[in-house]
C-alpha positions in Angstrom: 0.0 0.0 0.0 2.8 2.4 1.1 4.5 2.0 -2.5 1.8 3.9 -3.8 1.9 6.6 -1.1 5.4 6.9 -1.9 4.9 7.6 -5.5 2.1 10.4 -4.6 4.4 12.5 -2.7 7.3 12.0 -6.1 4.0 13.5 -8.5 4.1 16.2 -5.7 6.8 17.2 -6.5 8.6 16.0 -3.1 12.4 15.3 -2.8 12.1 11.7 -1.0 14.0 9.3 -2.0 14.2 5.3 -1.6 16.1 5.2 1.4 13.7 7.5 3.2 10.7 5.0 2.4 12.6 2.7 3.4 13.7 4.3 6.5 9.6 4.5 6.9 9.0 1.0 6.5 11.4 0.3 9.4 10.3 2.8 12.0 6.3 1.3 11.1 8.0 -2.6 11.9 10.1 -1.5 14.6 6.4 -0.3 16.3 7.5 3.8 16.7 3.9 4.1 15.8 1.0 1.2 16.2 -2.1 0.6 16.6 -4.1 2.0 19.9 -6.5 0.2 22.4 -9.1 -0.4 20.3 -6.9 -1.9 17.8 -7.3 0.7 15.5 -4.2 2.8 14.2 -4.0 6.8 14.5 -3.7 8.4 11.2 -2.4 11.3 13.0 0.7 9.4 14.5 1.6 8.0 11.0 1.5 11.6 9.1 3.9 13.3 12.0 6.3 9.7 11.7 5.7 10.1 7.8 6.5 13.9 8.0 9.7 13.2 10.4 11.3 10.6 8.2 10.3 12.1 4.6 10.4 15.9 4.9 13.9 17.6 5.3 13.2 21.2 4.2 10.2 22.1 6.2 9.5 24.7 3.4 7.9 21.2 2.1 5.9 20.4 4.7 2.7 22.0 2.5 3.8 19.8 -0.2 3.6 16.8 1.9 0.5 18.0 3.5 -1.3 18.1 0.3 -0.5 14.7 -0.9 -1.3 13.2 2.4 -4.8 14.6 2.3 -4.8 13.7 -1.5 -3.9 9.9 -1.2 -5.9 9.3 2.1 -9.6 10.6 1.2 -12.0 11.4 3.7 -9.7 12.5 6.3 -11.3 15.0 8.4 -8.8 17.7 10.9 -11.3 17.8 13.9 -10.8 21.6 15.4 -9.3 21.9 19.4 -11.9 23.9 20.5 -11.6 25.1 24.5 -14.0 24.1 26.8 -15.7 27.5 26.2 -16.6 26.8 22.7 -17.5 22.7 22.6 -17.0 21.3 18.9 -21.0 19.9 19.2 -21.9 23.5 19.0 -19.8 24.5 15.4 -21.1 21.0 13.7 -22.3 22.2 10.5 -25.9 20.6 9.9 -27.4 22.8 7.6 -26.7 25.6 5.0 -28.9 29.2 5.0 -28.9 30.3 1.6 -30.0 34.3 2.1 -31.1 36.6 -0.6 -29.2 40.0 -1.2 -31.8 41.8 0.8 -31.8 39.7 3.7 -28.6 40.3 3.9 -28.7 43.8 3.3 -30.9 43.7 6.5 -28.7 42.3 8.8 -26.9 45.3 10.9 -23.2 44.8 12.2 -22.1 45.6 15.7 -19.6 48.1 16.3 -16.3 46.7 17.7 -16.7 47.1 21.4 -20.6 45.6 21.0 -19.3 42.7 19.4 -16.7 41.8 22.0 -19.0 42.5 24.8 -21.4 40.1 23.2 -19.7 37.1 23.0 -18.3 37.7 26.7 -21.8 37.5 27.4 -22.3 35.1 25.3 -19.7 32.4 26.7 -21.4 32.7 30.2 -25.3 32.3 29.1 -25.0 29.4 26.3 -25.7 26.2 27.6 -26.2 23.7 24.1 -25.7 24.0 20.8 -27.5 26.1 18.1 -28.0 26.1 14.4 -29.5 28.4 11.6 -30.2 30.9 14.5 -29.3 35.3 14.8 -28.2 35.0 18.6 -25.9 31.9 20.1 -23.0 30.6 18.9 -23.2 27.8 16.2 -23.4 27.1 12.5 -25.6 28.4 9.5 -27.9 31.5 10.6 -27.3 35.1 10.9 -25.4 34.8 14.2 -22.0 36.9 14.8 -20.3 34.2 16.3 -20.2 30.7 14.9 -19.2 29.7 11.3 -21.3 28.8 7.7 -23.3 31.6 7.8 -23.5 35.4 7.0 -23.3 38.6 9.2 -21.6 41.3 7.7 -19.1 41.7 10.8 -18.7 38.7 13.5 -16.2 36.4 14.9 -15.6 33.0 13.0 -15.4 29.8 14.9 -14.0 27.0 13.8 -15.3 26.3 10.4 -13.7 27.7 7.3 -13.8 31.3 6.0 -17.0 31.8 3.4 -17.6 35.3 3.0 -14.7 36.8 4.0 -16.0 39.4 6.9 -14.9 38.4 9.9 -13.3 40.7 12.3 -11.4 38.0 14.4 -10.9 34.4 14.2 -11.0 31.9 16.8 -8.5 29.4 16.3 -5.1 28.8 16.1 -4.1 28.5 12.2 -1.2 27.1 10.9 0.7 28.6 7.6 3.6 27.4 5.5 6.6 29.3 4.2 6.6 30.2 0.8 8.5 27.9 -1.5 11.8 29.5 -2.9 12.4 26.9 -5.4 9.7 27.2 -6.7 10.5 27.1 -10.7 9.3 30.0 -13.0 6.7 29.3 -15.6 8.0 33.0 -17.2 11.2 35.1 -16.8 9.1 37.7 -17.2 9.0 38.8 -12.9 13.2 38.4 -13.3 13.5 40.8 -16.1 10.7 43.0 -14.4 12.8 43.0 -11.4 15.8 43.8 -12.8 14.9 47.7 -13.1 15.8 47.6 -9.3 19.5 47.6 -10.1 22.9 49.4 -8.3 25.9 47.5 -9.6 29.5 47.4 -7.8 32.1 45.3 -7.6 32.8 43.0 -4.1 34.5 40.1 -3.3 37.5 38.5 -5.0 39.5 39.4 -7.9 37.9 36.7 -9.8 37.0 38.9 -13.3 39.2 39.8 -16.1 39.6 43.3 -16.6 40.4 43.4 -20.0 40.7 47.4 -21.1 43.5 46.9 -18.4 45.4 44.1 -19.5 45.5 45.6 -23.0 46.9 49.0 -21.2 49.6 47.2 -18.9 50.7 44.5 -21.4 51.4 47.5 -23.9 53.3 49.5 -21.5 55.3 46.5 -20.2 56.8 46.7 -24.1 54.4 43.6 -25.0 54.7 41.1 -22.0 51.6 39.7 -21.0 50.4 41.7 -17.2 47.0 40.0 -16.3 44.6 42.6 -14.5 41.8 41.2 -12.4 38.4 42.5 -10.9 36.1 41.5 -7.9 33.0 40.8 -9.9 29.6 42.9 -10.1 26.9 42.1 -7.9 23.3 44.4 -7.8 24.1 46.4 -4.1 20.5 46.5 -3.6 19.4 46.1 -0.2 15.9 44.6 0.0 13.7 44.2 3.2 10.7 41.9 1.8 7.5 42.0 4.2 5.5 39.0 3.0 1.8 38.3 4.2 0.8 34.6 4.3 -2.3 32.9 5.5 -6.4 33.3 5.1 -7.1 35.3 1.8 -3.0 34.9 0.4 -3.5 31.2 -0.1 -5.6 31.9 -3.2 -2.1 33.5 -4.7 0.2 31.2 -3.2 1.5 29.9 -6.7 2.7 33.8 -7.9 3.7 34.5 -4.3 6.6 31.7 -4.5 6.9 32.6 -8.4 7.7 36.1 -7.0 9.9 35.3 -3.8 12.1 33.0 -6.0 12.6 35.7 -8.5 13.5 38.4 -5.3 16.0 35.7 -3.9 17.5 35.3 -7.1 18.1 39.2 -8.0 19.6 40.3 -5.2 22.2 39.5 -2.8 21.6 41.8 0.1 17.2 40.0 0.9 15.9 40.0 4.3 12.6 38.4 4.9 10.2 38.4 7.4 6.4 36.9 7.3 3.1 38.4 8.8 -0.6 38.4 8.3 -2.9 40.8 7.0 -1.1 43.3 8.5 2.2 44.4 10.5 1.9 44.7 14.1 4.6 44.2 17.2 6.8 41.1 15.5 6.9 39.3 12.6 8.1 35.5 11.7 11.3 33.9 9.5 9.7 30.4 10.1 5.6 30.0 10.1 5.9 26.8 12.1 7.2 28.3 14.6 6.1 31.4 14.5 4.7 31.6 18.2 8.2 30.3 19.4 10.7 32.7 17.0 9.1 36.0 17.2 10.8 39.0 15.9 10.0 41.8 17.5 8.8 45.0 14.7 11.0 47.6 16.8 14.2 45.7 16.3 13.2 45.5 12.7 13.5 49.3 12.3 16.6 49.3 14.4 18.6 46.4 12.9 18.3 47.4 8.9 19.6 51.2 7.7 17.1 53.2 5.8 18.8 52.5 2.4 17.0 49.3 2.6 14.2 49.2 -0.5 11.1 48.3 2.0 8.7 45.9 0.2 5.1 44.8 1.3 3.5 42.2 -0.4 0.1 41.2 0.5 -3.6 41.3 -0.5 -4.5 43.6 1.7 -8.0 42.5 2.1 -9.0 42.1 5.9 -11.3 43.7 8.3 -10.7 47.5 8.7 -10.4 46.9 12.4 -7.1 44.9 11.9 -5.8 48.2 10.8 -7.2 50.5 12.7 -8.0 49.5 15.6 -5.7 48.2 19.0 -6.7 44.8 19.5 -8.0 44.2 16.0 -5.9 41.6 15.0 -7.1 38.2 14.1 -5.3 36.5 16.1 -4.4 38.1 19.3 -5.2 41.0 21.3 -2.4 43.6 19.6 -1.7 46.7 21.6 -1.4 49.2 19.0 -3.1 49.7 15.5 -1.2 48.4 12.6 -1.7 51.3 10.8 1.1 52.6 13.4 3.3 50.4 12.8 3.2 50.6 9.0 3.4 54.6 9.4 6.9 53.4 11.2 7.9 51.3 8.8 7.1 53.8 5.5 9.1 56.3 8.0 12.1 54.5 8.4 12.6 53.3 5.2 11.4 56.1 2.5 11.8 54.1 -0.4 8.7 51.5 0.2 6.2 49.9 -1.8 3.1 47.7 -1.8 2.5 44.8 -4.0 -0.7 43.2 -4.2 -1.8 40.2 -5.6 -5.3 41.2 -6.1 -6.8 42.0 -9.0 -6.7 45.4 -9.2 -10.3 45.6 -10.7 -11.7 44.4 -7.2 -9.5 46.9 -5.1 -12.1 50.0 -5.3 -14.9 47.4 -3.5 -12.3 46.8 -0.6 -12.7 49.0 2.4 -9.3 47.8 3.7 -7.2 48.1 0.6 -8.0 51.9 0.1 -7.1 52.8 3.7 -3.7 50.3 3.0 -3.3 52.5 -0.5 -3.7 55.7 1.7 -1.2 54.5 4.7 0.8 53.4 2.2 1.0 57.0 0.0 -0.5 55.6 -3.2 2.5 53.5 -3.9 0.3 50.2 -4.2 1.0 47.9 -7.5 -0.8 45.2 -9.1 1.6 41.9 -9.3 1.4 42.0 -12.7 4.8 42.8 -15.2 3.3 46.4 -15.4 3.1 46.7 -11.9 6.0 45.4 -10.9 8.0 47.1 -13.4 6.3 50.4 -12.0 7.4 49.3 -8.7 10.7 49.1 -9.5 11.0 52.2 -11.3 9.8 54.4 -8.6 12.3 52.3 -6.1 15.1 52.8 -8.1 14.8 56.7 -7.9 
């Protein structure tokens, strides 16, 4: 059975080889992982043993994800909800379809009311609810819950659907971006290539030739070598990449673009965030509770002739901008709009690039105030856009 397995993760474009199967095969008879009480064996065990012995780069570990869920169908990740919130109340029974005026009807708390509410919430609810306006639970018109519509709550468990929620309740886990990823066009390369300072470091490794020719003919004819340190683009680039929730729908460009950047230029430090920039940022997403970086030594560490470049879709709830405590994730203590203003402050030559199409930005609250903080300099990632980008860097 596991031959095929092993051939999945090959189509996905995994570097395992033989000996790592076979390393597999001998942890699974040596017992590291086995079957439980009931006889039955964890699924869960064998994808962290399988992950462990066939994953070295974690920058894979999305690869390996996907053909894991590909090859065994029906798998299902079961949420760890707190006690709070039991998983009974989020099962998904039923799904409200509501017209555009019913929708229209439904009025969105402000974001003190809707904190306050779910506080109050937590203490009163006693059992699960479904296709209701009030308690937590699935389907309905509630603000807290998941698979149906308000047009500002908290989401639940579940899986985003339309896109509104304020805050999220869970903890989500993202991948780093790929930066092997191979180019389907040279197209992002050449666009890139307008970001360009030139000098020469390092070794003498390159002929100088206009040199030799002088030297050798004032040394009556003998032969006087000249050499060079080689040219290398002096760029420096600070890359601010957002990853998670809405980016996954760009993933593919994203790691076309971030193997392009690590190609083109020498001087690249990266850090990850999500939705927006608040008090640290991540080099690792699995482990980006554990290796935080805090934002303030980001803007102490790097010099302002750094080129500062967001990329991101910029499409989130105004209140993870604006507001202290917004974020999705955790209770931040100061809007990110000031810490972008920071940022932009520090490091004058900036720009945003987002992989949205730009037809849809004007129907995004979030993206105009990101295009305002940001002081118009938002592109499309398109070879227009970034070659726009990169021209008004390069000044």
């Amino acid at each position: 059975m596991l031959i095929d397995f092993f051939y999945t993760l090959r189509a996905a474009k995994l570097p395992v080889s033989v000996r790592e199967y076979l390393t597999l095969l001998e942890a699974l008879e040596a017992g590291v992982v086995g079957p439980n009480s009931d006889g039955a064996w964890s699924l869960d065990d064998f994808y962290h043993l399988g992950r462990t012995v066939l994953v070295k780069d974690e920058k894979h570990y999305d690869k390996f994800d996907r053909a894991f869920a590909a090859y065994f169908k029906g798998v299902e990740l079961v949420a760890d909800f707190t006690q709070e919130v039991p998983a009974d109340w989020l099962r998904k029974i039923l799904e409200k379809e509501l017209t555009p005026e019913q929708k229209a009807a439904i009025e969105a708390m402000g974001w003190d009311e809707l904190m306050e509410t779910l506080r109050k919430r937590l203490e009163e609810q006693k059992e699960r609810h479904e296709g209701g306006s009030k308690w937590i639970g699935t389907g309905g018109t509630s603000p807290f819950g998941h698979g149906g519509y308000n047009p500002q709550g908290i989401r639940i468990g579940g899986a985003g659907k339309n896109k509104s929620a304020v805050k999220v309740w869970e903890q989500r886990a993202y991948r780093d971006y790929d930066d092997s990823q191979e180019l389907g066009t040279r197209n992002i390369k050449v666009a890139l290539r307008r970001l360009r300072k030139f000098a020469r470091q390092g070794h003498e490794l390159e002929l100088d030739l206009p040199d030799t020719i002088r030297s050798t003919a004032a040394n009556a004819g003998w032969l006087d070598i000249k050499m060079i340190p080689e040219r290398h683009n002096n760029v420096k680039v600070l890359l601010l990449m957002d990853v998670g929730g809405t980016m996954d729908e760009h993933i593919q460009r994203i790691e076309e673009l971030f193997s392009a950047v690590k190609t083109e230029f020498k001087h690249l430090e990266f850090y990850y965030f999500h939705n927006c920039v608040y008090d640290f940022v991540w080099k690792n997403n699995h482990r980006r509770f554990a290796e935080k970086f805090p934002t303030w030594d980001i803007l102490h560490k790097y010099n302002k002739d750094y080129k500062l470049i967001f990329v991101g879709d910029a499409t989130m709830s105004p209140y993870e901008i604006l507001q202290p405590g917004g974020s999705v994730e955790y209770n931040n203590q100061e809007a990110g709009a000031e810490w972008l203003q920071r940022l932009t402050h520090k490091f004058p030559n900036f720009a945003w690039i987002n992989p949205e199409q730009q037809g849809v930005w004007q129907y995004r609250q979030s993206i105009a105030i990101i295009e305002q903080l940001m002081s118009g300099r938002m592109y499309p990632l398109t070879l227009k856009g970034l070659e726009d980008a990169m021209r008004m860097l390069s000044k």
